[in-house]
N, C-alpha and C positions, 0 to 999 in steps of 0.2 A: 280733750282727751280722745284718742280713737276708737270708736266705739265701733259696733256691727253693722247698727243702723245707718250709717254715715256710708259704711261700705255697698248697703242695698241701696242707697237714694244714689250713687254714685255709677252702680250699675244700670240702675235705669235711664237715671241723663244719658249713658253713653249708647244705650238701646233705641234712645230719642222715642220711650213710650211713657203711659202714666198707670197710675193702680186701676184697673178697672176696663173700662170700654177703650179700643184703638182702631183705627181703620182698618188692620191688619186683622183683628181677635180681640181678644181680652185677656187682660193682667191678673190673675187669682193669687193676694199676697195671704204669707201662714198658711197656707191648706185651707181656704176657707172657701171651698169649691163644692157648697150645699147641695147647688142646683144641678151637678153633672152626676149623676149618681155613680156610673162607673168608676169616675177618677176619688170618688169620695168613698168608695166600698174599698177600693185597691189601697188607699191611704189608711185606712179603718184597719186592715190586713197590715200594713207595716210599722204603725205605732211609731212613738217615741222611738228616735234612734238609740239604742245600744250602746253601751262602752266598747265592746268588742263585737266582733260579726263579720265573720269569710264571706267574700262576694256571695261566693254559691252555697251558704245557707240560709233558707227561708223560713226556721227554726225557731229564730230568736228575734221577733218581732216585740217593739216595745209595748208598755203600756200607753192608751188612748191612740192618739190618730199622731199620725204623720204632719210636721208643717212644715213644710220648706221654702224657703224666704221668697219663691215666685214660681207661680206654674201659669204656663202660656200656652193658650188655645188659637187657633188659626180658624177664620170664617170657611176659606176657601179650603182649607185640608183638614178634615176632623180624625186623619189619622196618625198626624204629627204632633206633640204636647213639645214644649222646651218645660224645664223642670230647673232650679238653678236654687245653690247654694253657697252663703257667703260665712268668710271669716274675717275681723278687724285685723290681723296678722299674717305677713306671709310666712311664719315660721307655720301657722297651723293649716298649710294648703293642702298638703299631701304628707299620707305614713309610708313607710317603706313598702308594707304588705297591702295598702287599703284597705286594712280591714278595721281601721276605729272609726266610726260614723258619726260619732258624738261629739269628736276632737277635732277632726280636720275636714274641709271642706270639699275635698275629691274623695274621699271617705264616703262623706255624708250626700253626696249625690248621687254617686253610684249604689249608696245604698237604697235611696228612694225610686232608682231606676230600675233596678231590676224587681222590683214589685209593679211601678208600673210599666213597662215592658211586657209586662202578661196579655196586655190589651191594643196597646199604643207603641208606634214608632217612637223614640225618648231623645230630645238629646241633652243635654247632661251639660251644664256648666259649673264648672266653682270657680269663685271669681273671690283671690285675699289682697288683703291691703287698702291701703286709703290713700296712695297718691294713684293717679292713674298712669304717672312715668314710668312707677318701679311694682305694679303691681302686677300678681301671678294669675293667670288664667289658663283654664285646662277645659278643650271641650270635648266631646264624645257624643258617639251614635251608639242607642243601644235599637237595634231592630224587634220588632213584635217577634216574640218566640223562640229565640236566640238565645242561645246561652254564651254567647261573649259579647262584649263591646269594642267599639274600634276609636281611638282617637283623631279627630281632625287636627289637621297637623298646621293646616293653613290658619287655624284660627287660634293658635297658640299665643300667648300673653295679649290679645285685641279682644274688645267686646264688638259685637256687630249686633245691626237692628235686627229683630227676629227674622223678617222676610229673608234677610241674606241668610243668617243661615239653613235656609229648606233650598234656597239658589246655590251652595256647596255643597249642600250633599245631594240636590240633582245633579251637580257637573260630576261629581262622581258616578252617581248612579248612568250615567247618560254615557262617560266614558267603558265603564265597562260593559256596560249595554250594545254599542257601537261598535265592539271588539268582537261581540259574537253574531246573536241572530238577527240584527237591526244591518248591522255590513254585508252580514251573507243575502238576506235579503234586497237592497237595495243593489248592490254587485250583481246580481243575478238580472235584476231589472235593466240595468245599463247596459250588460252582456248585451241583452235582448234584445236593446234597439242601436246599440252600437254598429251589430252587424252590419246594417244598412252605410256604413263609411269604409267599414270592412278595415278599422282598423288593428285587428289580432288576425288579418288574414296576412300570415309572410309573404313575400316577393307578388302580393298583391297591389296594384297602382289604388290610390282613393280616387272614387268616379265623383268629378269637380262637377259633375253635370245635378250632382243630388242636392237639396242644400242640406247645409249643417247646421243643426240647432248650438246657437250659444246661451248660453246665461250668465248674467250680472250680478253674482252672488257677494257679494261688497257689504252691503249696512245688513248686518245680522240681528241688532238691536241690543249687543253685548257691549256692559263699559267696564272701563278697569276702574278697580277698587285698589286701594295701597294695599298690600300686605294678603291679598284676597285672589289678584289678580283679574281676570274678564267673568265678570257675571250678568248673567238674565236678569238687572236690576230692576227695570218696569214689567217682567212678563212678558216680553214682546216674540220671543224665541217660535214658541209653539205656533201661533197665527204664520210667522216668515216660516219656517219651516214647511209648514203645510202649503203654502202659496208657492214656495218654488218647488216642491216637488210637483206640486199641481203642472205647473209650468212646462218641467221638466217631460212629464210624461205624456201630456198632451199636447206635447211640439206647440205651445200657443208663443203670440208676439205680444210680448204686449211696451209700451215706451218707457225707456229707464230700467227695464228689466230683463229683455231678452229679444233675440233676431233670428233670424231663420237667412243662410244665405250660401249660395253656390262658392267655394273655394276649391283653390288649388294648392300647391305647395310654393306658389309663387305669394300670395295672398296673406296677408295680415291673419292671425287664428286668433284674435281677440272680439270679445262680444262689442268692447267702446268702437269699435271701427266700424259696425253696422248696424248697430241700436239708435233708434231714435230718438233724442231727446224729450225727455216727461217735464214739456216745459208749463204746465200747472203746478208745477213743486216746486216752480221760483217764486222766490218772493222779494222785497227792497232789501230786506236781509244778505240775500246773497251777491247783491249789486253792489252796497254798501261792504261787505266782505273783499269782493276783489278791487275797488278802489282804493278801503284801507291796506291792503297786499301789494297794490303796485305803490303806492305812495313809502310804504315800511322800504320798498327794495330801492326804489329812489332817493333816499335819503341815508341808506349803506352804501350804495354801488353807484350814486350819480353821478360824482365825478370819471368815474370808469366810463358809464354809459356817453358822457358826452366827449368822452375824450376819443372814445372808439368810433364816434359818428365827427369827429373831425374838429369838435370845439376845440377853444383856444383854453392853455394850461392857465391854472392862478399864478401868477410870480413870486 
């Protein structure tokens, strides 16, 4: 029979965590979050969910404490919690209004989130059903001191491992960040040394006598995920970011990464045409990589190849 608990052990498999300690943080199941005392005073404040209860009243708090089937702390971000609520049924995922917290599962996490929202970044799962093919998933950001929530859209009917989700809602945060004082600053930077090619001067020639800084901005350290698309899956973004702007700004050369070099309009404006090769970052890997490459293409295209080098056809 399908039960609820079938639906929490289901979520966690697909989170790839366990109840308790993870490399990432820790799993706190029921509300049984003794030791953190903020998130255990802000649960204390929303009780037993309600039969009924409007997002935005904080009026009608149950009796006893708060327990919602998993709340997730992160080592490295003590300002982010995941907080998630499950139902054995996709009939009980969502009400028309969200406003029964008792009955359905986007209900009932949104009602735990805006309590803890008081303190903490929240993001907000319900997760109904018990096949993982035909199950409903609804996730959400509720921001510290906000009075609304926004739904992630990318992560609609998929469960993801915690860390991915703080990696969607930095590519968000990062996108719009990028839009305003993060662009206008770095724009202003590039103006700055731009100058020196003079290439925003009109009917000005570029002096081939200066060189031109290139950069090899290629492995950004982003992979794709299905349904997710490119994320910061190992953290690696902030370190390369910082390295090529470093790069950037202090005109440095370094192999594999960047060149410094005299052009004209007659010349190649690519950085591979005069960077050095960072040949310490080969390994038998990559030797055994283009051997199995030429071998894949001799084995589609051989007869081509030897027909075109003059060999004789099969009969």
């Amino acid at each position: 029979m399908a039960v609820e608990q079938y639906t929490e052990s289901l979520t966690l498999k697909e989170m790839k965590c366990v109840i308790g300690k993870n490399h990432f943080g820790y799993v706190f199941p029921q509300g049984d979050v003794s030791n953190i005392e903020k998130i255990e005073l802000l649960l204390r404040q929303a009780g037993g969910k309600p039969k009924e209860c409007e997002i935005d009243d904080f009026s009608m708090g149950g009796k006893g404490k708060a327990k919602p089937e998993y709340i997730i702390t992160f080592n490295d971000n003590i300002h982010e919690i995941i907080v998630v609520e499950c139902k054995n049924s996709v009939k009980k995922h969502c009400s028309p209004d969200k406003n029964r917290p008792s009955d359905y599962a986007v209900d009932g996490v949104l009602y735990y989130a805006k309590f803890l929202k008081q303190e903490y970044n929240v993001i907000a799962i319900a997760v109904s059903g018990t096949q993982i093919n035909n199950m409903k998933v609804d996730t959400f950001y509720w921001m510290k001191g906000q009075s609304t929530f926004s739904m992630l859209e990318k992560a609609k009917d998929i469960i993801l491992e915690p860390f991915n989700y703080i990696e969607l809602i930095k590519g968000s945060r990062l996108r719009k960040a990028y839009s305003l004082d993060e662009i206008r600053n770095i724009a202003i930077d590039m103006h700055n040394s731009l100058r020196e090619i003079k290439v925003t001067e009109a009917h000005a020639p570029h002096d081939s006598t200066q060189e031109t800084f290139f950069g090899y901005c290629k492995e950004d350290g982003f992979i794709k995920k299905k349904k997710v698309g490119r994320i910061d899956a190992f953290g690696r973004w902030s370190e390369i970011e910082k390295e090529w702007l470093d790069l950037y700004r202090n005109k440095d050369v370094v192999d594999g990464l960047s060149a410094r070099h005299c052009v004209s309009y007659k010349d190649e404006w690519l950085c591979e045409a005069y960077m050095k090769t960072d040949y310490s970052k080969l390994t038998p890997k990559h030797f055994q990589k283009t051997v199995n490459d030429y071998l894949a293409y001799l084995i589609k295209y051989g007869d081509k190849v030897e027909n075109s080098l003059g060999g004789e056809n099969e009969a």
